[in-house]
C-alpha positions in Angstrom: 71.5 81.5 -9.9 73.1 78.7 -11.7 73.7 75.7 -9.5 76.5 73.9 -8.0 76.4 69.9 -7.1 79.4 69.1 -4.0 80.4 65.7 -3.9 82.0 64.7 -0.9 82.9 60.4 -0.2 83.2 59.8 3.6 85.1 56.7 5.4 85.7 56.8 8.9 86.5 60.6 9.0 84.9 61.7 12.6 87.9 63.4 13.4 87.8 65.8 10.1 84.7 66.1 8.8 82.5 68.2 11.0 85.2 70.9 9.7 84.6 70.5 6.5 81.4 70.1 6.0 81.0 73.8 8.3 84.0 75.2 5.8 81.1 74.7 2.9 77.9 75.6 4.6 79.9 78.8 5.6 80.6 79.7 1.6 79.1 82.9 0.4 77.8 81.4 -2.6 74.4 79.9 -1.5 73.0 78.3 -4.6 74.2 74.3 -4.0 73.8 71.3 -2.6 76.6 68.7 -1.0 76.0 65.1 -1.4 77.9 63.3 1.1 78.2 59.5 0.6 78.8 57.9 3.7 81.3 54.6 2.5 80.3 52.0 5.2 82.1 54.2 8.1 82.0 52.2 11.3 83.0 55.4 13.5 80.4 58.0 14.1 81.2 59.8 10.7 77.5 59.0 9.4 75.9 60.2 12.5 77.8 64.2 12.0 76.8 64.0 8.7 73.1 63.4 9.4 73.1 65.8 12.5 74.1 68.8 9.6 71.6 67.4 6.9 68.8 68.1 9.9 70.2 71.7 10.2 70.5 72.9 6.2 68.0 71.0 3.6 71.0 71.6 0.8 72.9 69.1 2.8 72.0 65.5 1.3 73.1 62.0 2.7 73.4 58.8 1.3 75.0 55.4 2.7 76.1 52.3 1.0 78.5 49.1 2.0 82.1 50.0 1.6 83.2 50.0 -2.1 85.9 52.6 -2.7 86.1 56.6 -2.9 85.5 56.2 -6.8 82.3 54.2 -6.4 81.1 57.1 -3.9 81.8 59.4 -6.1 80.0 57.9 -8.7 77.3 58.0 -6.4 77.0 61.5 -6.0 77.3 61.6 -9.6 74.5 59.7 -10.6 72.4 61.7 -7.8 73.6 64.9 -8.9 71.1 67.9 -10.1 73.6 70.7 -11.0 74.9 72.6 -13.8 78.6 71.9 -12.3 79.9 69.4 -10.0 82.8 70.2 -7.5 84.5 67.5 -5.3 85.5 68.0 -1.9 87.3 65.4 0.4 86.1 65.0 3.7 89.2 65.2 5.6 90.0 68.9 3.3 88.5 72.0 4.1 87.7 75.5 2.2 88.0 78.9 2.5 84.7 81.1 2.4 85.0 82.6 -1.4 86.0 79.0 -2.5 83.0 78.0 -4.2 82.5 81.6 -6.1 85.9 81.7 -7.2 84.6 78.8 -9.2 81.3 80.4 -10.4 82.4 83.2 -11.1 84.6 82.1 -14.1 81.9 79.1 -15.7 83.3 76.6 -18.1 83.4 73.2 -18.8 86.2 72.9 -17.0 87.9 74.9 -14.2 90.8 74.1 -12.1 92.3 76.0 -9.3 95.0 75.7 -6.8 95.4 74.3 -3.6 97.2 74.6 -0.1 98.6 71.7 1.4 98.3 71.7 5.1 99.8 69.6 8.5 97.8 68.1 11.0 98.6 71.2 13.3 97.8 73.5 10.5 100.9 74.7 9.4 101.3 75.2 5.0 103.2 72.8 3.9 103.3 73.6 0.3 101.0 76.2 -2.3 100.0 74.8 -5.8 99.3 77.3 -8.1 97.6 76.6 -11.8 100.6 76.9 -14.3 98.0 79.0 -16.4 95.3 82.0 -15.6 92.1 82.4 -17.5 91.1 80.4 -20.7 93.8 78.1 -22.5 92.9 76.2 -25.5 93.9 72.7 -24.4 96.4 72.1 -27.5 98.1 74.6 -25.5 97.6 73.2 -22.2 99.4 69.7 -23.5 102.8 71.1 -24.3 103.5 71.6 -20.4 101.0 68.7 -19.7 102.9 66.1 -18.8 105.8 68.2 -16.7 103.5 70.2 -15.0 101.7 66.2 -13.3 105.0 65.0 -12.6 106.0 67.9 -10.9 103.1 68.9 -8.9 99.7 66.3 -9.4 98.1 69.3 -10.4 95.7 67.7 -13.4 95.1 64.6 -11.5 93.8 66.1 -7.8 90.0 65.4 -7.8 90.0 68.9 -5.5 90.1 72.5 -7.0 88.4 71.5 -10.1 84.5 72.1 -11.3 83.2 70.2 -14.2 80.2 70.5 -16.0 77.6 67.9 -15.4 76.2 68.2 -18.7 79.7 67.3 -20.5 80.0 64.4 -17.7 76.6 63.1 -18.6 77.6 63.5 -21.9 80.0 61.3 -22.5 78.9 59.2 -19.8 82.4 60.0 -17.7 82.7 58.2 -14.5 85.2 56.9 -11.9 86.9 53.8 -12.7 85.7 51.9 -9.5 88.3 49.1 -9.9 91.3 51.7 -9.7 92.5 52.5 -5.7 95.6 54.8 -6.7 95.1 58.0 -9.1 92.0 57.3 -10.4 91.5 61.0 -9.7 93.9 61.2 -12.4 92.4 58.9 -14.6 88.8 60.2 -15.0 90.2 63.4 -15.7 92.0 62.6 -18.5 88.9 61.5 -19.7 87.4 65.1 -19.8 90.9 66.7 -20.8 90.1 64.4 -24.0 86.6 65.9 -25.0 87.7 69.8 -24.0 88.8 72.2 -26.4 89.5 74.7 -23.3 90.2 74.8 -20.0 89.5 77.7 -17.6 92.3 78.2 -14.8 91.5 80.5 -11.3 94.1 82.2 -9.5 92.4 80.3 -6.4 94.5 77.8 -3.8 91.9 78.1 -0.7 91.3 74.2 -0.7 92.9 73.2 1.8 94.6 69.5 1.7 95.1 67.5 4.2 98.0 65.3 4.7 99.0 62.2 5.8 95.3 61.7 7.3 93.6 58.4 8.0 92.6 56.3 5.6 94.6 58.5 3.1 95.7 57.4 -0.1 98.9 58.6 0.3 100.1 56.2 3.1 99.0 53.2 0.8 101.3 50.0 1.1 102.7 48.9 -2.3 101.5 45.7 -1.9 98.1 46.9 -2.3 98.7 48.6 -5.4 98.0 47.1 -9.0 100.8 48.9 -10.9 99.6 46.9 -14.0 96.8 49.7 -13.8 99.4 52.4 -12.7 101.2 51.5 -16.2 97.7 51.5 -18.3 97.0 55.4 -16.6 100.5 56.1 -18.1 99.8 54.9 -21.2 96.6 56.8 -21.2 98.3 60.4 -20.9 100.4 59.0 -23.4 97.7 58.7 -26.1 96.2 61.8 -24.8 99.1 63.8 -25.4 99.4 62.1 -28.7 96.1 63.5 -29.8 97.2 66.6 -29.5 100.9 66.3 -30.7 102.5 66.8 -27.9 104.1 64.3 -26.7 107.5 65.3 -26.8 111.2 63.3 -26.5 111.4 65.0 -23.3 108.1 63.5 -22.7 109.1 60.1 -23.9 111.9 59.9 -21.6 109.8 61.1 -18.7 107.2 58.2 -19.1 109.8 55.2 -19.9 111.5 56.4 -16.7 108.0 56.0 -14.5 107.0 52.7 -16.7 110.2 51.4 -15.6 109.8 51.7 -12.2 106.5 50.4 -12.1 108.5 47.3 -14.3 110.9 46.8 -11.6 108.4 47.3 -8.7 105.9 44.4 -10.5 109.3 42.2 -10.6 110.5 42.5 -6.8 106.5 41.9 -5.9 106.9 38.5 -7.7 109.4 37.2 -5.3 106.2 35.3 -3.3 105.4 33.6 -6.4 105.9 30.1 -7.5 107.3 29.7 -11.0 103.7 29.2 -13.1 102.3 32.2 -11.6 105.7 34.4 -12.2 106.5 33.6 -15.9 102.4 34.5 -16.3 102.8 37.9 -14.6 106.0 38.2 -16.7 104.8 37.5 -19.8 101.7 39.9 -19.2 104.3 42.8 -18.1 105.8 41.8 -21.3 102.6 42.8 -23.2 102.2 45.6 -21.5 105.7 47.2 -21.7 107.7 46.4 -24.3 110.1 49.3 -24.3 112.4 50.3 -20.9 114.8 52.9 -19.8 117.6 51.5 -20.2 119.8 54.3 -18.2 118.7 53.6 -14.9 120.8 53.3 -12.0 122.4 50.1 -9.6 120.5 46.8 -9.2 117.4 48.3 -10.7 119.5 48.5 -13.8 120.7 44.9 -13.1 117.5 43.9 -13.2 116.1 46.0 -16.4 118.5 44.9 -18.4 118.0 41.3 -18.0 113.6 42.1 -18.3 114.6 43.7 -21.7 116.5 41.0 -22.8 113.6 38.4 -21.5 115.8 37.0 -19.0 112.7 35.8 -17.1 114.4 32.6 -15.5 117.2 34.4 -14.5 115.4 36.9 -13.0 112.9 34.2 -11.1 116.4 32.6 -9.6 117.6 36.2 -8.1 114.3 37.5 -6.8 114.3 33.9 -4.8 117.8 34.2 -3.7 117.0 37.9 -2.4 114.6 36.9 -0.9 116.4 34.5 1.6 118.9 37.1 1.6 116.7 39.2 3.3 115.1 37.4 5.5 
């Protein structure tokens, strides 16, 4: 029976992860083993995950100092003795015939749904796969770019199993300095060495939201949109490979780009002039080309960035900020 390496990261999840570790060891497919690594939790998260690796010898633990979800991951990655790996939050839980949904339909790449639950259980939303069975992935890339705006669906880390073989491969692994979408990130570096992708009629991972320590309620102060912009550009030259990326495509990624532009500027209110016109200057590098169509004072504000107004733009973001003080 071919198996089936689960990776699960864990930071201060006491209050979730007794669930979901039990929603895995309850899976009719037997053949795997879950590698849990604990992330520095200061709550009693290690000490459930230890009390279940007594009880079931599939069930491995690991600890290190706190260093990020991707660094965990890659963790579990390097530890990993399977012919496919899975990933599994520990604040998500699964249905029973998750895990052979999976094996039942092998390939180096599979990706299901997913259910998006409340705190109190109720659905919130159903993601389905926008294709069934096997899709050659010049296929997949026409609708690639719509289909992650819309609903995240190629950049979750859940409802998808890789094979360790193709990560080992190509020596695939999370970028540890990334804290948003890095999910997305590391899987465009598979997308890029596929020729196919496998895709399950199966949404019974469910998600989680708005849990603690959840990426979703991260400040924007503690995001590096520099990196946001350089995931961007990586879809871009994906989609490029595989001609398909589209003027509808174009217009898509200038609109985000441009609001990661405008977010970078109002950020730089704080700084003093030296460190501004350096920040500008590298945002310049980085994006020289903006949508010009947006709306009110981020329009104000794009228009003088395109035109290198970068004094200008110093003297308004000060001014604001009194303004708002």
């Amino acid at each position: 029976m071919t198996m089936l390496s689960i990776i699960m990261p864990i930071f201060n999840k006491e209050k979730y992860v007794r669930q979901s570790i039990q929603s895995i060891l309850n899976q009719n497919y037997k053949n795997f083993e879950l590698i849990i690594v604990n992330d520095g939790s200061t709550d009693k998260s290690l000490e459930i995950c230890l009390e279940f690796q007594r009880q079931d010898q599939r069930v491995h633990v690991m600890t290190t100092n706190n260093g990020g979800v991707s660094k965990a991951r890659n963790i579990g990655l390097d530890y990993a003795k399977g012919n496919y790996v899975l990933f599994i939050d520990s604040d998500d839980f699964v249905d029973p015939f998750y895990l052979s949904s999976f094996m039942n339909n092998m390939d180096d790449v599979v990706i299901g749904g997913l259910t998006k639950i409340s705190q109190n259980g109720k659905i919130l939303d159903k993601i389905s796969p926008p294709y069934l069975g096997c899709v050659d992935i010049n296929i997949v890339a026409h609708s690639f770019y719509h289909e992650q705006l819309e609903t995240g669906i190629y950049g979750f880390v859940s409802s998808k199993m890789i094979s360790l073989e193709l990560i080992n491969q190509y020596q695939i692994r999370f970028d540890e300095s990334i804290t948003l979408a890095e999910d997305f990130c590391f899987f465009l570096d598979i997308y890029s060495k596929v020729e196919k992708i496998t895709f399950i009629d199966e949404k019974g991972y469910y998600y989680l939201q708005e849990t603690e320590n959840s990426a979703l309620k991260t400040d924007d102060s503690k995001i590096n949109f520099f990196q946001q912009i350089n995931i961007q550009k990586k879809a871009k030259k994906f989609l490029i490979s595989k001609n398909s990326f589209s003027e509808e495509n174009e217009k898509k990624y200038l609109q985000l780009i441009t609001g990661y532009v405008y977010t970078i500027l109002l950020q730089s209110s704080c700084l003093d002039y030296k460190e501004y016109k350096y920040k500008f200057n590298l945002l310049k590098e980085n994006v020289e080309i903006v949508d010009k169509e947006c709306q009110g004072f981020m329009k104000f504000f794009i228009d003088l960035y395109d035109k290198n107004k970068y004094y200008l733009i110093f003297f308004l973001l000060k001014i604001k900020k009194v303004l708002v003080r």
